[in-house]
C-alpha positions as CSV (number, residue, x, y, z in Angstrom):
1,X,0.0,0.0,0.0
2,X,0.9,3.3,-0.9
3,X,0.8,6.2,1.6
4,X,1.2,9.6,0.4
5,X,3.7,12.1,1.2
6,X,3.4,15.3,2.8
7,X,5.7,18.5,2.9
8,X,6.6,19.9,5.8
9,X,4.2,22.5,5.5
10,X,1.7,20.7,4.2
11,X,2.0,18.4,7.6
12,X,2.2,21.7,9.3
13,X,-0.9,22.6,7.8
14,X,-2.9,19.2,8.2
15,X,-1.5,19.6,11.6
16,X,-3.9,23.0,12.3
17,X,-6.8,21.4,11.0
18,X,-6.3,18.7,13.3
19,X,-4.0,16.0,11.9
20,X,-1.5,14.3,14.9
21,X,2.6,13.7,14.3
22,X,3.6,10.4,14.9
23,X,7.6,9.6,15.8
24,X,8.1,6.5,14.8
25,X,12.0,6.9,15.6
26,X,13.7,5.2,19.0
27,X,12.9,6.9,22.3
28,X,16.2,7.9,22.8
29,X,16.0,9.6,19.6
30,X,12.9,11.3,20.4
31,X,14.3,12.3,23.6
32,X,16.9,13.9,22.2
33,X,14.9,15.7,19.4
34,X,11.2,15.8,18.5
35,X,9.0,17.7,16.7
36,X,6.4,20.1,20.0
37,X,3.2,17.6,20.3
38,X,4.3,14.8,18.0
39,X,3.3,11.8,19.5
40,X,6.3,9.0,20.3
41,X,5.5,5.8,18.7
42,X,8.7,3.6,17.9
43,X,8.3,1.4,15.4
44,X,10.1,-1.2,17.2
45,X,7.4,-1.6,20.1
46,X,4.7,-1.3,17.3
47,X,2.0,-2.9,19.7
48,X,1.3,-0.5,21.4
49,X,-2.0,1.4,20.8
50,X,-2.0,4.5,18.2
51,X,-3.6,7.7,19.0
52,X,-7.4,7.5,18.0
53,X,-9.8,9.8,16.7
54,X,-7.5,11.8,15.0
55,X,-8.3,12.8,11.0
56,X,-5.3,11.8,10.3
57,X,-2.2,10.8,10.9
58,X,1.4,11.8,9.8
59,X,4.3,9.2,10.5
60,X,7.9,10.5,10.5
61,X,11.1,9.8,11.7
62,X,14.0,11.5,11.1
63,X,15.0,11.4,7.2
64,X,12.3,9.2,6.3
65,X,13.8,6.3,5.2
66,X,12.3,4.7,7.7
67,X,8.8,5.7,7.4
68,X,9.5,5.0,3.5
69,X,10.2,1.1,4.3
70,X,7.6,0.7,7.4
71,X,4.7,2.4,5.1
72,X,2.6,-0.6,4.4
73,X,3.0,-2.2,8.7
74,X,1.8,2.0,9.5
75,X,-0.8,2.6,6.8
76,X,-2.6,-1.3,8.6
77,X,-1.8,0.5,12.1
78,X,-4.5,2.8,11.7
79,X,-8.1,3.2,10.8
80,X,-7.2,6.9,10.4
81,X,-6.2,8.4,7.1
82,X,-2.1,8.2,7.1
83,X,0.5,10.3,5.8
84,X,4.1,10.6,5.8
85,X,6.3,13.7,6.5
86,X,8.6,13.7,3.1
87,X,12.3,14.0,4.6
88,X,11.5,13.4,8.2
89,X,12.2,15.7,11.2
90,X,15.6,16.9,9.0
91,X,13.1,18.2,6.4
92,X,11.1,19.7,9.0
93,X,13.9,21.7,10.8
94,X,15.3,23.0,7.3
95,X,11.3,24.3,6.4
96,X,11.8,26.3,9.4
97,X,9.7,24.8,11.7
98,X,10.1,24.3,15.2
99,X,11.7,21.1,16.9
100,X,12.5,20.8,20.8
101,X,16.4,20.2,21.3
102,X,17.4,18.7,24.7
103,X,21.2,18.5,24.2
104,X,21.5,17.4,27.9
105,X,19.9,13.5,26.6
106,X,22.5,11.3,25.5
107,X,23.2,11.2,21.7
108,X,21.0,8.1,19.9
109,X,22.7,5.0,20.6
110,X,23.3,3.6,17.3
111,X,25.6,7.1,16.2
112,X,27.4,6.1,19.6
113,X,28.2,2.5,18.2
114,X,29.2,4.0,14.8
115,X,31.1,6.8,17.0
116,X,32.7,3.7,19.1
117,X,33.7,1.3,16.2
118,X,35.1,4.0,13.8
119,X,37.4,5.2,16.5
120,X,38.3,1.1,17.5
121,X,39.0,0.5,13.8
122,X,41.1,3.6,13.2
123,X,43.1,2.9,16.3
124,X,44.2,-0.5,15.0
125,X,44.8,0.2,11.6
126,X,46.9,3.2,13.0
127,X,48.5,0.5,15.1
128,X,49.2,-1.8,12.8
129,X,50.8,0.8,11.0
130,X,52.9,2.2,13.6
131,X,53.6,-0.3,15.9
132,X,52.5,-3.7,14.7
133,X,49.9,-5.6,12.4
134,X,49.0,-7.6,15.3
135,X,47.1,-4.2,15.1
136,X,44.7,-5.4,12.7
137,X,43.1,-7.8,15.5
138,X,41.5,-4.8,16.2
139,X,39.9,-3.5,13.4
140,X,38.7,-7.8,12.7
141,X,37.1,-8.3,15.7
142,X,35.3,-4.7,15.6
143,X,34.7,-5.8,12.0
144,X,33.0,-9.5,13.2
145,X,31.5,-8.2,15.9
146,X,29.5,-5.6,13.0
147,X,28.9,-8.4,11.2
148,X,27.5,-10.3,13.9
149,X,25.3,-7.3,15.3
150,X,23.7,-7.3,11.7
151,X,23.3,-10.9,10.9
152,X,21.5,-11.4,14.6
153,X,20.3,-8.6,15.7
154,X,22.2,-8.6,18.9
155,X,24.7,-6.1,19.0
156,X,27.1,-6.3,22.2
157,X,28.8,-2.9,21.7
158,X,25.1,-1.3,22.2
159,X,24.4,-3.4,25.6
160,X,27.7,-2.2,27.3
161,X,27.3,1.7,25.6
162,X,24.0,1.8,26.7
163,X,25.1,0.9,30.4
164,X,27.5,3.9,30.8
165,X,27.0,6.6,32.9
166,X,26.6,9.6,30.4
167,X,23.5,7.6,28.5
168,X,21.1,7.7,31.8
169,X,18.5,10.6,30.9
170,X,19.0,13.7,32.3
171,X,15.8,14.2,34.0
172,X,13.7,17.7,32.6
């Protein structure tokens, strides 16, 4: 099923007439940034209940890529015409439009994993280079461990990031 697309300020508009913004992004992502009054709805905990009585609903997340390949799973969500926000919250911000920015939440998770295994992967090719290629254990096993995290879903670098001290929320 196909969902149509909406500018930003067409969503803004459909918005005034009573339309509700769905985030379908993670909630640390939305904690971090979200579009005033959208409504957090991650598409990975998908059962819970959407907002109802609404005319319609626009889905976004942040570049819509995401909205793009959930469309059919959001469009059966709802009884509720739905939309989606062409570019995602990115779009919105460069329209001009407002977004809420709490820069004291911790950065998404995932940008701190690709943050995390950059840096581990530089710093063995570097050592390899320098010191050693027993350097290049490194980069492998950050390498298989990527490779792992995308073949299962499991990815251990996330679980130990996500228990350090700088990612519990800052409370408002």
């Amino acid at each position: 099923m196909t969902i149509p697309c909406l500018s930003p300020h067409q969503a803004h508009a459909l918005r005034a007439q009573g339309a509700v913004l769905v985030d379908i992004r993670n909630p640390d992502e939305y904690a971090r940034e979200h579009i005033p009054g959208a409504v957090p709805w991650p598409i990975t905990q998908a059962e819970q209940p959407l907002p109802e009585g609404a005319m319609a609903l626009v889905f976004h997340c942040r570049s819509g890529a995401r909205t793009q390949a959930h469309a059919a799973h959001l469009a059966a969500a709802t009884a509720s015409q739905a939309y989606l926000l062409e570019g995602g919250i990115e779009a919105w911000r460069r329209a001009g439009l407002p977004v809420e920015v709490d820069r004291r939440q911790p950065i998404e998770l995932m940008r701190q994993v690709q943050i995390a295994a950059g840096a581990l992967v530089l710093t063995g090719v570097l050592l390899a280079t320098a010191v050693s290629p027993w350097g290049l254990l490194l980069s492998g096993f950050v390498g298989a461990g990527l490779v792992f995290a995308g073949v299962s879903g499991f990815c251990g670098m996330a679980r130990v990031l996500a228990w350090m001290p700088w990612n519990r929320r800052a409370v408002p």
